[in-house]
Structures are given as structure tokens and as C-alpha cells.
PyMOL Python script that loads the backbone (N, CA, C, O; Angstrom):
from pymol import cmd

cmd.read_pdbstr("""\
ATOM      1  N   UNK A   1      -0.107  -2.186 -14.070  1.00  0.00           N
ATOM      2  CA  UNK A   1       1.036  -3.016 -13.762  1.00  0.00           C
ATOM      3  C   UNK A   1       2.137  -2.114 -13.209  1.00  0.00           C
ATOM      4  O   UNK A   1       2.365  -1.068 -13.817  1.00  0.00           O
ATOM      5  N   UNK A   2       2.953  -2.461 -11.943  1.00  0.00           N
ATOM      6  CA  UNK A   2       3.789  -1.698 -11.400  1.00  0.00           C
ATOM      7  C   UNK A   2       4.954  -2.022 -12.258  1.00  0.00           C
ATOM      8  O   UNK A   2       5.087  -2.958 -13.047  1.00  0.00           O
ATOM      9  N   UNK A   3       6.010  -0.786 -11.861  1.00  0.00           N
ATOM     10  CA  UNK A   3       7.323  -0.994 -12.478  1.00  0.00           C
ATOM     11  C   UNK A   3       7.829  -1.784 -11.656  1.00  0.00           C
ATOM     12  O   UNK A   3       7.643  -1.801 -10.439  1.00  0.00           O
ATOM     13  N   UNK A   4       8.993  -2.994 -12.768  1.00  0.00           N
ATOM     14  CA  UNK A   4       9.769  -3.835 -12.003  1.00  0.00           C
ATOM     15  C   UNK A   4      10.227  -3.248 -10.687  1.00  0.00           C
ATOM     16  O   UNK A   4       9.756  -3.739  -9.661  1.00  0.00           O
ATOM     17  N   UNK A   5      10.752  -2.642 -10.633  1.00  0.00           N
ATOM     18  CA  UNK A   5      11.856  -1.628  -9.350  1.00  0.00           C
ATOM     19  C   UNK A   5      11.003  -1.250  -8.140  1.00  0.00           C
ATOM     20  O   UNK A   5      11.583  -1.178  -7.057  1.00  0.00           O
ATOM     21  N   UNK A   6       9.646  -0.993  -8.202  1.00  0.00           N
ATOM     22  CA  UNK A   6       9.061  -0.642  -7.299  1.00  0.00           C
ATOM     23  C   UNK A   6       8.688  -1.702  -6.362  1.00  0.00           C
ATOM     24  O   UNK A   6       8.177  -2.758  -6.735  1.00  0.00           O
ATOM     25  N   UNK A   7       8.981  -1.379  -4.987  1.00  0.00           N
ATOM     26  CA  UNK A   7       9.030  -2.008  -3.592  1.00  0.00           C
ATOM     27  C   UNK A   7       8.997  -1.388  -2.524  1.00  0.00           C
ATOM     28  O   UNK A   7       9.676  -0.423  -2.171  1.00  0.00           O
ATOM     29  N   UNK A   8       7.907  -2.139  -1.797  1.00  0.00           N
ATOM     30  CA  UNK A   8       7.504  -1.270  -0.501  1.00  0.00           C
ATOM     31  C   UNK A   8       7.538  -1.832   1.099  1.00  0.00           C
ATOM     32  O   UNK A   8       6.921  -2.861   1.373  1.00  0.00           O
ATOM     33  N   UNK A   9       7.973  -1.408   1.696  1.00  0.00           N
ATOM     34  CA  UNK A   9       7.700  -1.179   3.303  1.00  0.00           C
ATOM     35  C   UNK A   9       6.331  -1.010   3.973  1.00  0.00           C
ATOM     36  O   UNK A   9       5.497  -0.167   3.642  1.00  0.00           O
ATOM     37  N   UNK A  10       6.171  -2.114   5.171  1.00  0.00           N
ATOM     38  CA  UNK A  10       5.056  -1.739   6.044  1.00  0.00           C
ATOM     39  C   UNK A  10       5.210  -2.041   7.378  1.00  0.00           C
ATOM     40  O   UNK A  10       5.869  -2.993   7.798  1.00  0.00           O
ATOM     41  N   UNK A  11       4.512  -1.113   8.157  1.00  0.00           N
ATOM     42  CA  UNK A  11       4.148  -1.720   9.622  1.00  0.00           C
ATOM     43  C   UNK A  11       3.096  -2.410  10.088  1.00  0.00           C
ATOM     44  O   UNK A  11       2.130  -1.675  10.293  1.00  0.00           O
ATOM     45  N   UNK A  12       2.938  -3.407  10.303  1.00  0.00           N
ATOM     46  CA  UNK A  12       1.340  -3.993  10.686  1.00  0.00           C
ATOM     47  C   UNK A  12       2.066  -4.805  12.372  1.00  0.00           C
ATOM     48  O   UNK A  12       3.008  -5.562  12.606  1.00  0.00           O
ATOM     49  N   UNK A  13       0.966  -4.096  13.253  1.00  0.00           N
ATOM     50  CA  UNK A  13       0.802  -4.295  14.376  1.00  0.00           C
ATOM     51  C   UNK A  13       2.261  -4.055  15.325  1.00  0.00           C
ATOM     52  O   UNK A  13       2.590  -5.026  16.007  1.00  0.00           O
ATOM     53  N   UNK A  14       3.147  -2.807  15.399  1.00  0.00           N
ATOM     54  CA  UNK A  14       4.383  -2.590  15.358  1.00  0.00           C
ATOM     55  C   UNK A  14       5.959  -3.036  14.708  1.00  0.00           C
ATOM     56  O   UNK A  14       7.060  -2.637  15.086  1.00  0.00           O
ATOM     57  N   UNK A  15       5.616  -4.035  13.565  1.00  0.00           N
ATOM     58  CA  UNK A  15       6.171  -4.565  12.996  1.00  0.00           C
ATOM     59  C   UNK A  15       6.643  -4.220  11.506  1.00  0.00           C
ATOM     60  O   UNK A  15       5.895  -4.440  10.554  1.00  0.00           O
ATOM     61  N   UNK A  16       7.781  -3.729  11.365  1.00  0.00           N
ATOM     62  CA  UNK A  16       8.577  -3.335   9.947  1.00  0.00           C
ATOM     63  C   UNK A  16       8.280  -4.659   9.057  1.00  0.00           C
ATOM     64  O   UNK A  16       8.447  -5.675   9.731  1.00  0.00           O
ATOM     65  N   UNK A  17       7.938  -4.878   7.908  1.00  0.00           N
ATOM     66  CA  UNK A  17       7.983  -5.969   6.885  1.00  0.00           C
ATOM     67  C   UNK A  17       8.323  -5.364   5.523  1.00  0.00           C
ATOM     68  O   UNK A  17       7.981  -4.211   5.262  1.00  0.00           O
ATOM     69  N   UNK A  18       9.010  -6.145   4.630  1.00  0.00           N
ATOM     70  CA  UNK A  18       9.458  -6.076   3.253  1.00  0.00           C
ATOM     71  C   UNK A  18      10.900  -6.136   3.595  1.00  0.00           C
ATOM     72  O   UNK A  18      11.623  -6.405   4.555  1.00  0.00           O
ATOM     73  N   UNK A  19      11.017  -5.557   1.697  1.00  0.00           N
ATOM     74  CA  UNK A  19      10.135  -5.331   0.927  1.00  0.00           C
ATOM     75  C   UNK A  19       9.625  -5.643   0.182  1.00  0.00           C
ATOM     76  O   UNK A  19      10.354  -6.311  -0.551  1.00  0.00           O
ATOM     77  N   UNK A  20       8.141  -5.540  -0.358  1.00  0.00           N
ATOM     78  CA  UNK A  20       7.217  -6.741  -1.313  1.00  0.00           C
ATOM     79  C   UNK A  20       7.258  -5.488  -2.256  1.00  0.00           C
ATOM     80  O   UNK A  20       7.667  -4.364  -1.966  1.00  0.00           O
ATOM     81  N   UNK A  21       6.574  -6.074  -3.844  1.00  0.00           N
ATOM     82  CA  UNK A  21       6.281  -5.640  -4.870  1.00  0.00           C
ATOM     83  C   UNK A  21       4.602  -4.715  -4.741  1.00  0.00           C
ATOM     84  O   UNK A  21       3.600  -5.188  -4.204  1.00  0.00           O
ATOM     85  N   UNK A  22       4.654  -4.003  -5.078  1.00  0.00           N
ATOM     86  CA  UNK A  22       3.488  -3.429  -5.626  1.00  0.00           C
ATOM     87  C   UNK A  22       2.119  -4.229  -5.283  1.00  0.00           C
ATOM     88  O   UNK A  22       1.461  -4.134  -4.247  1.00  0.00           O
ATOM     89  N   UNK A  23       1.937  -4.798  -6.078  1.00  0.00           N
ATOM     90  CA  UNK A  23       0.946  -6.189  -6.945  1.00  0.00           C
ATOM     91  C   UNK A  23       1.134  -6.999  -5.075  1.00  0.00           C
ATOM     92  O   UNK A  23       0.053  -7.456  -4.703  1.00  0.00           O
ATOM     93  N   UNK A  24       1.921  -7.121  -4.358  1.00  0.00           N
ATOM     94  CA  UNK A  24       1.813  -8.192  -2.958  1.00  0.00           C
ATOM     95  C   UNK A  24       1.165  -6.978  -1.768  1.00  0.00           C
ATOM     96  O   UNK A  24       0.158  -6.909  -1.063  1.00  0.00           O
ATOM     97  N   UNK A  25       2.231  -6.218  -1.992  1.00  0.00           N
ATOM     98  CA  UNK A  25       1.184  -4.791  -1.263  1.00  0.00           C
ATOM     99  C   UNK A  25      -0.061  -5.075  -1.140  1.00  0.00           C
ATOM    100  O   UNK A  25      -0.630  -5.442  -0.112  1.00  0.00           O
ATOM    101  N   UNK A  26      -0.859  -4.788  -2.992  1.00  0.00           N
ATOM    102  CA  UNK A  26      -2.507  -5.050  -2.892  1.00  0.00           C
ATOM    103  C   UNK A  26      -3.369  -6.242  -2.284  1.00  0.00           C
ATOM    104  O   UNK A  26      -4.486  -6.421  -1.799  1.00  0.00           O
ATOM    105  N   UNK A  27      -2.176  -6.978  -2.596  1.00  0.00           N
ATOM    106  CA  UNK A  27      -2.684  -8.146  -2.254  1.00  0.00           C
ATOM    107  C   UNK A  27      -2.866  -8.752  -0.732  1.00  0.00           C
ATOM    108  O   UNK A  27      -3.515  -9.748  -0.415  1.00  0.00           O
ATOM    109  N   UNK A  28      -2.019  -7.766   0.222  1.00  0.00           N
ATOM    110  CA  UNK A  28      -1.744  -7.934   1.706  1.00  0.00           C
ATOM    111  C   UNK A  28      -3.169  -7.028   2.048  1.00  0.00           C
ATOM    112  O   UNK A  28      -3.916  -7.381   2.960  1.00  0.00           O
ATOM    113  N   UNK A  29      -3.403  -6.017   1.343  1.00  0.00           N
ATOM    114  CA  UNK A  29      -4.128  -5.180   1.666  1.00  0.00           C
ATOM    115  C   UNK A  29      -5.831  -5.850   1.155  1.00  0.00           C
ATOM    116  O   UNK A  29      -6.747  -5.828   1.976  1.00  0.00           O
ATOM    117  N   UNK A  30      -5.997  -6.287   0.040  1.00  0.00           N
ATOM    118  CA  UNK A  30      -7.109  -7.312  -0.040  1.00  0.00           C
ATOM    119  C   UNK A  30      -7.650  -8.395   1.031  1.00  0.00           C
ATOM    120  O   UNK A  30      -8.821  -8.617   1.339  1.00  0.00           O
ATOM    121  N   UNK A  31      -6.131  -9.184   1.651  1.00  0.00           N
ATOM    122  CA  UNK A  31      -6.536 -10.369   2.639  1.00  0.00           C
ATOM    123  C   UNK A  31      -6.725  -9.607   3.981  1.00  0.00           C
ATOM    124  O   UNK A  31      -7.183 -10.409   4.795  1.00  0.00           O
ATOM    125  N   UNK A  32      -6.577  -8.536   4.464  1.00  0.00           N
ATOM    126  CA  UNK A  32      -6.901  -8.228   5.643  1.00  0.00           C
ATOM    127  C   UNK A  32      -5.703  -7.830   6.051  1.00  0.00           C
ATOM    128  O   UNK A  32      -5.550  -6.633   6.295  1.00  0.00           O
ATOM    129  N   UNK A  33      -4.643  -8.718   6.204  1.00  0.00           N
ATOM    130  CA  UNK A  33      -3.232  -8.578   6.607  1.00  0.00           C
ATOM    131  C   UNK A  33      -2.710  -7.448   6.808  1.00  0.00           C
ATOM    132  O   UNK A  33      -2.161  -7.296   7.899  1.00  0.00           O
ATOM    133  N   UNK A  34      -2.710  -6.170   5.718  1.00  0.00           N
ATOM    134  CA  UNK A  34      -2.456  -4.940   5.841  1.00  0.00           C
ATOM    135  C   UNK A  34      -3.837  -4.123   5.846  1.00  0.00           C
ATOM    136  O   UNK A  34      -4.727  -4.141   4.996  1.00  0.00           O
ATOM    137  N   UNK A  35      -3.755  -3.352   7.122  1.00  0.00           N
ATOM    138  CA  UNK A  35      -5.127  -2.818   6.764  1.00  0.00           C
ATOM    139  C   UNK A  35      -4.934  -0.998   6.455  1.00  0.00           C
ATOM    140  O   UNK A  35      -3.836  -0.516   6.178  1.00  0.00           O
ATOM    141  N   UNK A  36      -6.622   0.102   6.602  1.00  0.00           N
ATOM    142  CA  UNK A  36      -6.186   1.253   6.156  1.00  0.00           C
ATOM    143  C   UNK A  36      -5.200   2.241   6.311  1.00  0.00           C
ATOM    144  O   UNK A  36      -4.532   2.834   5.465  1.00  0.00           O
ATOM    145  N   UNK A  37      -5.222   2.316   7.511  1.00  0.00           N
ATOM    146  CA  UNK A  37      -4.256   2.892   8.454  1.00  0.00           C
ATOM    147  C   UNK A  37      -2.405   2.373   8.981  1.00  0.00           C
ATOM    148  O   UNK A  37      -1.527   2.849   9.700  1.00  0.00           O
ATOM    149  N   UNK A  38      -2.536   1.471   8.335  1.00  0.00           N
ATOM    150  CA  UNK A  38      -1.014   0.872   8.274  1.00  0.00           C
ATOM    151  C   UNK A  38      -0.061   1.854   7.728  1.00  0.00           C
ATOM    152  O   UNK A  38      -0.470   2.481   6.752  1.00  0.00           O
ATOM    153  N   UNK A  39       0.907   2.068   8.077  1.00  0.00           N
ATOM    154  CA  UNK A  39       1.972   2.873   7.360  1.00  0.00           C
ATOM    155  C   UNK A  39       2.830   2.011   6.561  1.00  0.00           C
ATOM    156  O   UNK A  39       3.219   0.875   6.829  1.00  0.00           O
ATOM    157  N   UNK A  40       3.168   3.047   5.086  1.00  0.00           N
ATOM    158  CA  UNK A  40       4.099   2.377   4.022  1.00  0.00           C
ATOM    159  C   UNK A  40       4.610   3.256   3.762  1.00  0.00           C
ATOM    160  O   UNK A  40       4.332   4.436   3.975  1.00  0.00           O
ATOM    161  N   UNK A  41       5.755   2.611   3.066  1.00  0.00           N
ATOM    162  CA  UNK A  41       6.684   3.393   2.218  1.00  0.00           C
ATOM    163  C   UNK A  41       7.506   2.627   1.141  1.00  0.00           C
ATOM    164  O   UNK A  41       8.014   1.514   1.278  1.00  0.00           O
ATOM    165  N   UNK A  42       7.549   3.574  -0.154  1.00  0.00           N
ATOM    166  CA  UNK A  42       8.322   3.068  -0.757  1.00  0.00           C
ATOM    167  C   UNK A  42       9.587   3.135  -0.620  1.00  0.00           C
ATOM    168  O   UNK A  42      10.147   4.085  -0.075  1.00  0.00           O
ATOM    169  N   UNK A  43      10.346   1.841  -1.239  1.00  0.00           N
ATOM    170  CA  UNK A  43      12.076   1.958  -0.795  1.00  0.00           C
ATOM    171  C   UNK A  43      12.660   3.119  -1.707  1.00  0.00           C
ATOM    172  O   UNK A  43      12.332   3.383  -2.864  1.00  0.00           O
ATOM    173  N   UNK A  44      13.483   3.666  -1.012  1.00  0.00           N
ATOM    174  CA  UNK A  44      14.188   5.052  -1.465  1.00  0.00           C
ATOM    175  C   UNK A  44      13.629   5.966  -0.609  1.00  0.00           C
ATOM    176  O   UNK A  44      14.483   6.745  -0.184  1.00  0.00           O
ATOM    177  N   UNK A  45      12.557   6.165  -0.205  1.00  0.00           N
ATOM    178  CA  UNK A  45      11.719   7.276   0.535  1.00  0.00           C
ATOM    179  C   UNK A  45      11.501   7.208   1.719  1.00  0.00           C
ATOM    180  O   UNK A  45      11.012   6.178   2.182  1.00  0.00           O
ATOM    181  N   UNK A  46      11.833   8.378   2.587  1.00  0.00           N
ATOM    182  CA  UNK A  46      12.033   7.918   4.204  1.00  0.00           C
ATOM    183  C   UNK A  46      10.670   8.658   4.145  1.00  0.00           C
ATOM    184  O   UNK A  46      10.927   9.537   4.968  1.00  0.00           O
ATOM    185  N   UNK A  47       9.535   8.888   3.788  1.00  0.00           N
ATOM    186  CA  UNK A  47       8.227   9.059   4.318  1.00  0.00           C
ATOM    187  C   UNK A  47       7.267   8.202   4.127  1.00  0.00           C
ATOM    188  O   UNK A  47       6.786   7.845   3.051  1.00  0.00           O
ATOM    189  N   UNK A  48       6.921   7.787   5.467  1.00  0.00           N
ATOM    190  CA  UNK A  48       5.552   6.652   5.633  1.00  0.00           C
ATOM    191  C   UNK A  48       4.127   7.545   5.381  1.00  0.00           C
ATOM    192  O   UNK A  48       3.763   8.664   5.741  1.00  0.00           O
ATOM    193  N   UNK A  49       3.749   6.876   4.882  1.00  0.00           N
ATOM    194  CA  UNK A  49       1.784   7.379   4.486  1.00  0.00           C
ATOM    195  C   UNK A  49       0.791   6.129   5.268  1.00  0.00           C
ATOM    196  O   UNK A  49       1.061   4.934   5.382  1.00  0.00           O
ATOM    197  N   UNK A  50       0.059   6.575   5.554  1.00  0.00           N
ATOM    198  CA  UNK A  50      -1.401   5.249   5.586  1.00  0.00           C
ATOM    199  C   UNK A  50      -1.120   4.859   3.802  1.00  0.00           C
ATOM    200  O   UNK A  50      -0.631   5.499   2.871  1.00  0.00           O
ATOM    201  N   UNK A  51      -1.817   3.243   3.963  1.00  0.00           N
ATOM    202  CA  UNK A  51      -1.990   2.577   3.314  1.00  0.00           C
ATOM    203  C   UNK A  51      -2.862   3.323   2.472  1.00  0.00           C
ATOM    204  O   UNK A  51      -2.420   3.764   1.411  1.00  0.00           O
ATOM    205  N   UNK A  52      -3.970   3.508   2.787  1.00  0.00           N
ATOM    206  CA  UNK A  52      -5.312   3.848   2.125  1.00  0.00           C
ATOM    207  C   UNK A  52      -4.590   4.726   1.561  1.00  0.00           C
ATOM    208  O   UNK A  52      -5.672   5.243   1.282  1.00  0.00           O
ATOM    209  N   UNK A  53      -3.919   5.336   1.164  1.00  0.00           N
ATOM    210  CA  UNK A  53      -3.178   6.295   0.696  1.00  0.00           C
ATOM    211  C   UNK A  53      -2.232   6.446  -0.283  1.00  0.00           C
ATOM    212  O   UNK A  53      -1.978   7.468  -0.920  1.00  0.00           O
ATOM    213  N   UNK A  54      -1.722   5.353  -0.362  1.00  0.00           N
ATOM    214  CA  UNK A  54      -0.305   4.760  -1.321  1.00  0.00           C
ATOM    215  C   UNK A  54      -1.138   4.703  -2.528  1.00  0.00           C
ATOM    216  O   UNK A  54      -2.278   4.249  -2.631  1.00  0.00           O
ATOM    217  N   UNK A  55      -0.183   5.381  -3.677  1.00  0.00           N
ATOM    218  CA  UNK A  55       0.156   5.500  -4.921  1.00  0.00           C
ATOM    219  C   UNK A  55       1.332   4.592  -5.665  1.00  0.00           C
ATOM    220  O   UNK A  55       2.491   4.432  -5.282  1.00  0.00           O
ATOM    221  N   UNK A  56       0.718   4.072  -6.785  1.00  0.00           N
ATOM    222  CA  UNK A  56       2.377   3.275  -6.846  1.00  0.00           C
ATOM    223  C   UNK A  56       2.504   4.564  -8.135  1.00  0.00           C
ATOM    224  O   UNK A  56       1.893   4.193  -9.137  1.00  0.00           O
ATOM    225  N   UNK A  57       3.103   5.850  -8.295  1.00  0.00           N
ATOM    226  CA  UNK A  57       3.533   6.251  -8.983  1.00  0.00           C
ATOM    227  C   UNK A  57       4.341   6.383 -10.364  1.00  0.00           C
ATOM    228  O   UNK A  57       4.525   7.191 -11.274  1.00  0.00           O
ATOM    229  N   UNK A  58       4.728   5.032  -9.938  1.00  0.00           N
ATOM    230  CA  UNK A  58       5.273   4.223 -11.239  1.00  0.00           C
ATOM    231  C   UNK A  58       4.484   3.337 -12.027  1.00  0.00           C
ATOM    232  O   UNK A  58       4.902   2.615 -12.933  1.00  0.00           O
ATOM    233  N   UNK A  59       3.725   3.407 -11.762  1.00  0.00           N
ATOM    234  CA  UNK A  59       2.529   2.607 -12.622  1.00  0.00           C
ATOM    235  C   UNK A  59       2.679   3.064 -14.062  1.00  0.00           C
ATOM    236  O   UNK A  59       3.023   4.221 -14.303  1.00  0.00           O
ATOM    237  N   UNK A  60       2.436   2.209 -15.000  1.00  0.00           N
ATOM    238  CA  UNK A  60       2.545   2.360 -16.374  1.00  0.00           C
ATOM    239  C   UNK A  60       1.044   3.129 -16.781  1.00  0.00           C
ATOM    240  O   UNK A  60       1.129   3.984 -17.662  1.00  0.00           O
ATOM    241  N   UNK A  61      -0.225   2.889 -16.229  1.00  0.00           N
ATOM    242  CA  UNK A  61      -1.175   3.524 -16.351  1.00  0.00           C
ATOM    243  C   UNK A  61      -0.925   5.330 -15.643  1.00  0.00           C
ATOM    244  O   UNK A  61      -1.649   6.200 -16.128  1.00  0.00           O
ATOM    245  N   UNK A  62      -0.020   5.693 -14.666  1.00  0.00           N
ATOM    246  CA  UNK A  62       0.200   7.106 -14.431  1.00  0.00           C
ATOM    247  C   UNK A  62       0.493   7.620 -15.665  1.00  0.00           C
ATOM    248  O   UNK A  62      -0.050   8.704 -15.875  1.00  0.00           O
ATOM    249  N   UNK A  63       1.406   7.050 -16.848  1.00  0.00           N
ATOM    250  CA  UNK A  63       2.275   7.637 -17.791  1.00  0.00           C
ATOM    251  C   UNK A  63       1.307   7.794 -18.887  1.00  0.00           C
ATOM    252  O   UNK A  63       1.782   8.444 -19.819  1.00  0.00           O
ATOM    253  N   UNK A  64       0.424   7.508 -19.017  1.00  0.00           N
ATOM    254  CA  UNK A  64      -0.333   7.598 -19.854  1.00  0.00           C
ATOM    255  C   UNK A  64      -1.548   8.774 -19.582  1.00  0.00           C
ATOM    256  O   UNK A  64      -2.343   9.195 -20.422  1.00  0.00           O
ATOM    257  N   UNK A  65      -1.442   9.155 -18.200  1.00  0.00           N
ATOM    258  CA  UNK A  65      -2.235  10.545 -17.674  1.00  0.00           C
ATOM    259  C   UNK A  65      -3.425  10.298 -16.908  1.00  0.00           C
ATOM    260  O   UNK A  65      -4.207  11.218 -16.671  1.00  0.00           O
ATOM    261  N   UNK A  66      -3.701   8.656 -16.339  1.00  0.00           N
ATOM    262  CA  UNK A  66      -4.472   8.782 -15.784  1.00  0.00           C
ATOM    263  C   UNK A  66      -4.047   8.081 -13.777  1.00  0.00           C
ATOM    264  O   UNK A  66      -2.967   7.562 -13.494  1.00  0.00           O
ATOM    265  N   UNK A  67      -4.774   8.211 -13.132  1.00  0.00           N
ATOM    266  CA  UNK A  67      -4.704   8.231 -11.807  1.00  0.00           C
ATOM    267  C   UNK A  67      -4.312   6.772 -11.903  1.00  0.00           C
ATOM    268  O   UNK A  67      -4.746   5.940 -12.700  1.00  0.00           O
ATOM    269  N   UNK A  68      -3.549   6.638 -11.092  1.00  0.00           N
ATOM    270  CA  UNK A  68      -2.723   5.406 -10.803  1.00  0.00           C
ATOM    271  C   UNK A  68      -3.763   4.379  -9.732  1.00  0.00           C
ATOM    272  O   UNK A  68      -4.560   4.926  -8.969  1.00  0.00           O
ATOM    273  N   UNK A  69      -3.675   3.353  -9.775  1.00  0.00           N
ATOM    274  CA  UNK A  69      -4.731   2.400  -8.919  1.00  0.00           C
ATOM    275  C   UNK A  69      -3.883   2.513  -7.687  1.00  0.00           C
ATOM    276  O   UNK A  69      -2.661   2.658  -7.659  1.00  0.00           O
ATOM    277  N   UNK A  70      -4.736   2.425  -6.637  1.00  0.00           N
ATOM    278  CA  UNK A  70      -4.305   2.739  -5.020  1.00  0.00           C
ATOM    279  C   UNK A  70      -4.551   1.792  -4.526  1.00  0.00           C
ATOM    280  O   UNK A  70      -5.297   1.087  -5.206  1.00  0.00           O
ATOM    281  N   UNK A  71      -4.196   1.289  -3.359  1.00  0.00           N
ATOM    282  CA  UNK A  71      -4.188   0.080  -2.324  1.00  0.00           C
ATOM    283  C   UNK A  71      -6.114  -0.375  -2.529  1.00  0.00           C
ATOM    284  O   UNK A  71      -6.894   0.575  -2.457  1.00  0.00           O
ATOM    285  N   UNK A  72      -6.548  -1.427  -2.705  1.00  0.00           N
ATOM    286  CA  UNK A  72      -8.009  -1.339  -2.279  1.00  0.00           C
ATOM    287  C   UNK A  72      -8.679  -0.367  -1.170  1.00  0.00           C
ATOM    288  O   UNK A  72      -7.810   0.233  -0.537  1.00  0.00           O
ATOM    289  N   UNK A  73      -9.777  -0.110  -0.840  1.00  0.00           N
ATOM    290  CA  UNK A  73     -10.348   0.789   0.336  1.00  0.00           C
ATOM    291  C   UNK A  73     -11.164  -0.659   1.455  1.00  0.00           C
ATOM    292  O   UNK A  73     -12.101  -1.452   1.359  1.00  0.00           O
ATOM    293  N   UNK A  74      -9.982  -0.269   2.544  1.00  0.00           N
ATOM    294  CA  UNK A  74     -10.597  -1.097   3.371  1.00  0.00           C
ATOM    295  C   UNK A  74     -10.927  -0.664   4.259  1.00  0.00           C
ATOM    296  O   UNK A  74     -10.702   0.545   4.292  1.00  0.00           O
ATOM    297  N   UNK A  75     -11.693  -1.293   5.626  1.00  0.00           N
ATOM    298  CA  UNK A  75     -12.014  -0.663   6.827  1.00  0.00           C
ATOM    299  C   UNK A  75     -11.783  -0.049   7.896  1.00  0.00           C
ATOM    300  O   UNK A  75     -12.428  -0.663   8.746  1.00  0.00           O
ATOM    301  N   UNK A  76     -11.268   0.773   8.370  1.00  0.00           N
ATOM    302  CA  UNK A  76     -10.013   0.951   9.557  1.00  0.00           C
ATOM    303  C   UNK A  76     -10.271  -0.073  10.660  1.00  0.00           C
ATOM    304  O   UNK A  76     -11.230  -0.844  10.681  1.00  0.00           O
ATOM    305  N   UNK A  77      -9.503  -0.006  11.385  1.00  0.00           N
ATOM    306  CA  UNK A  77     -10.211  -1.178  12.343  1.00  0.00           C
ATOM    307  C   UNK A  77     -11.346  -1.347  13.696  1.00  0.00           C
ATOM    308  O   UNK A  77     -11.787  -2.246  14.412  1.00  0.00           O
ATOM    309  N   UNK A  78     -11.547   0.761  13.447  1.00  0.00           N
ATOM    310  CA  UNK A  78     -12.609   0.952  14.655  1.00  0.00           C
ATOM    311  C   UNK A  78     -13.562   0.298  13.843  1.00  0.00           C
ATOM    312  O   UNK A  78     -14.357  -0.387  14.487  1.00  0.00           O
ATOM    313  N   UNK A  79     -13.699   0.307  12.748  1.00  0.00           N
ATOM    314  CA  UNK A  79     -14.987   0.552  11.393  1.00  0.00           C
ATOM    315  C   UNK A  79     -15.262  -1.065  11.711  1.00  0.00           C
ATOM    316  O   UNK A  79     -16.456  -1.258  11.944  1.00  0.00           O
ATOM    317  N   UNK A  80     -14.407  -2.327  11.781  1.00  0.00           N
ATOM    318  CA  UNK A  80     -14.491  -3.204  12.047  1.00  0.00           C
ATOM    319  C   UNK A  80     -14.934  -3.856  13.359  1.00  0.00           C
ATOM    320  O   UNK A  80     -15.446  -4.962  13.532  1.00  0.00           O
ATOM    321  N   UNK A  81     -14.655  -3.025  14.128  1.00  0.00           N
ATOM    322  CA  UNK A  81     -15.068  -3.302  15.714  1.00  0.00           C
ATOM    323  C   UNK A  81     -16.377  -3.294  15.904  1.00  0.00           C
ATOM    324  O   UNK A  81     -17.055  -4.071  16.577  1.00  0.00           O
ATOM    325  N   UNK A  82     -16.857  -1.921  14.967  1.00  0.00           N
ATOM    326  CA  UNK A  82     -18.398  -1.840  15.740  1.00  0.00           C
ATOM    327  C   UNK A  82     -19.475  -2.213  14.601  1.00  0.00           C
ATOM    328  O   UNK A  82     -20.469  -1.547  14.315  1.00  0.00           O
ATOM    329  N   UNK A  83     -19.022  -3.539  13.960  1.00  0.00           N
ATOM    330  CA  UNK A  83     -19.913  -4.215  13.275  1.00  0.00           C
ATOM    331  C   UNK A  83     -20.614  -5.310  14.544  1.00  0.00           C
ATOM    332  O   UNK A  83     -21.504  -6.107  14.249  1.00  0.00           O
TER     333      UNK A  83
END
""", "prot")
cmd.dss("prot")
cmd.show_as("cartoon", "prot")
cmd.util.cbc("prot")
cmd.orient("prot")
């Protein structure tokens, strides 16, 4: 479960969006909507990452010592093309 406070930024298809919660993140990233290679960021932080990449750091499971759950692993979109 993310911390209340945490909220993030994305670009999908040259387009700035947010900011959504944690938990809508995954969930953009589950429906297709956000895919691997998308850039995010959390608010406060002027550095964008790929999606496939994002940590919610604040996760209540980090504090306890183990690896924080990451965006699902989805396809990039060449990976999708040449199905």
C-alpha cells in the first residue's frame, strides 16, 4: 500500500498527465494506457525514469526491508508490434 502523499507524473504519447496516486499509476500501467517506456516522476522530483522502472519508495512494505512492488512488466511497444 502506497503512502497517502505519494503522487506521480507521466508522459504517454507526448503528453504530461497527473498527478495520480500510486495504486492509479499501476493501474494505468495494467490497462495498457501507460506503457514500459513511458516516463514518470514522482511529485517533488524533477527526474523522469521509464515506467518499468518506478519504485514507489514509500511503500509501507519498503519499511519493513523488503523490495517495494514496481509498476507491472509490460511490453515496450516494438515488443508489441512484432506480434
Amino acid at each position: 500500500m502506497a503512502a497517502a502523499g505519494s503522487r506521480w507524473f507521466f508522459i504517454r504519447e507526448g503528453t504530461q498527465s497527473g498527478p495520480v496516486t500510486w495504486a492509479q499509476l499501476q493501474a494505468l500501467a495494467r490497462s495498457g494506457r501507460l506503457r514500459a517506456n513511458d516516463p514518470v516522476r514522482r511529485e517533488g522530483s524533477e527526474m523522469w525514469q521509464p515506467a518499468k522502472s518506478a519504485r514507489d519508495v514509500d511503500d509501507v512494505v519498503a519499511q519493513a526491508g523488503q523490495m517495494p512492488p514496481s509498476l507491472p512488466a509490460l511490453p515496450t511497444a516494438s515488443a508489441v508490434h512484432d506480434r
